[in-house]
N, C-alpha and C positions, 0 to 999 in steps of 0.2 A: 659316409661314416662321420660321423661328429667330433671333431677337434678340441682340446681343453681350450677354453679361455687364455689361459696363460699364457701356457707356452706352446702351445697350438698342438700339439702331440695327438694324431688319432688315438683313441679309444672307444672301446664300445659302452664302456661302466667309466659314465661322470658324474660326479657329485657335488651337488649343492652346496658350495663355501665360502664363508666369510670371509675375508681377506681385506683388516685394513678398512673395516664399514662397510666394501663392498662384497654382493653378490654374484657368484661367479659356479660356472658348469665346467671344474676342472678333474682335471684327473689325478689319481689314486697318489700318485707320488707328491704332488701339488697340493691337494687336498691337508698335507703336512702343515701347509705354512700359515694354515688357519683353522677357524670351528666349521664341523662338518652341519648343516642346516636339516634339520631332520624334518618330514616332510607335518605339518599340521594335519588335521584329523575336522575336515568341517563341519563345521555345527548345524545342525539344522534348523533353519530360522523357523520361530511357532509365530501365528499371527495371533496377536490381542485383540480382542474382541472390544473396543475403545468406545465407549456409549459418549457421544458427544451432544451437548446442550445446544440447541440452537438458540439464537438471540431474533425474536421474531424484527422482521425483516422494519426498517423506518421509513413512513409513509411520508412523513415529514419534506419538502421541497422548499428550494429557494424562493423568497417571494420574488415577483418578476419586477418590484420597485423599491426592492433593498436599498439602494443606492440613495433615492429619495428621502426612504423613513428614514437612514441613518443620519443626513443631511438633516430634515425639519427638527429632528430631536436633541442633536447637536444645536443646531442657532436657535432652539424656543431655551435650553440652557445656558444662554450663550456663552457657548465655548468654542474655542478654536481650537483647529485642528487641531495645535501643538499639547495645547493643553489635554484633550481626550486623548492623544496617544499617552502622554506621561504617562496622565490615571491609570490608563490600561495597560500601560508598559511593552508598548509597540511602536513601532516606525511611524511618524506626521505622511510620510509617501504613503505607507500602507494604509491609513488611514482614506486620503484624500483618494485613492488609485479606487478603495471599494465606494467612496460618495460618488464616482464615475463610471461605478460601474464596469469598471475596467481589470478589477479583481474580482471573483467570487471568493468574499471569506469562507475558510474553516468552520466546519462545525464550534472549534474551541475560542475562536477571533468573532465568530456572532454569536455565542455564547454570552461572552464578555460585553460587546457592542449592545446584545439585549438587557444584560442586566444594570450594565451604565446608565444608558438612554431610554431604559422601559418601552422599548419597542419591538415588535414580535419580527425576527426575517424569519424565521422558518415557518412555513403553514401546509395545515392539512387540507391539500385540495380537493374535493367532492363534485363530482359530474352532479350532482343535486342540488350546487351551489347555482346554476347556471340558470338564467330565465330565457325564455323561448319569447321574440316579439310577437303582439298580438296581431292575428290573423293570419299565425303562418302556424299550421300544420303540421309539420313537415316533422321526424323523429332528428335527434339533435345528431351533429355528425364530430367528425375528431377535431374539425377546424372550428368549432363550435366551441369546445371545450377545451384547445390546447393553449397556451401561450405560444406563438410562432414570432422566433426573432428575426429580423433580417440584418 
């Protein structure tokens, strides 16, 4: 048999009551010392039929000598590190950490970095970009086409 909260009192009829902020399953004399919590009525959740856009997918890749272009395009300007971070209003580490390659910039930091230095790091790479040596036959395979770091 189920006991009030309260005062511990068997009953068979407990009621849902506020007492003081809290929730409590007391009984009928108890139930006095606060609001009786009458039971909610659930809603039934409808699903929206939500037609979402998609943003087609960016083919767009890191170049594999970021670090490099960022570097020649910086010293053919010659500017120092410190100086291209100002302009860009970024950290001289963060700067030097991507001439090392050591960071992959942000879409939003080579963004920036391209329109500083008019240098492309993002490109579209194309398996039709690739030349086959001559006298080799052979259908081109992934190692052929991939950039593989070690």
């Amino acid at each position: 048999m189920p006991s009030c909260q309260l005062c511990g009192k068997d009953s068979e009829n407990l009621k849902k009551t506020k007492i003081e902020g809290a929730v409590m399953k007391v009984c009928s004399s108890c139930s006095d010392m606060g609001d009786v919590v009458e039971k909610k009525q659930k809603k039934k959740k409808t699903k929206k039929n939500k037609k979402t856009s998609r943003r087609p997918r960016e083919t767009d890749t890191l170049a594999s000598d970021y670090g490099s272009r960022v570097k020649e395009a910086r010293e053919e300007r010659q500017l120092s590190i410190k100086e291209l971070a100002d302009d860009l209003n970024e950290k001289a580490s963060l700067i030097r950490k991507v001439e090392r390659e050591d960071l992959k910039p942000e879409k939003a930091l080579a963004k920036k970095l391209s329109k500083k230095l008019e240098v492309t790091l993002y490109v579209n790479p194309e398996v039709s970009d690739h030349s086959v040596e001559e006298g080799d036959d052979r259908d081109a395979t992934v190692g052929d086409v991939a950039d593989i770091k070690e």
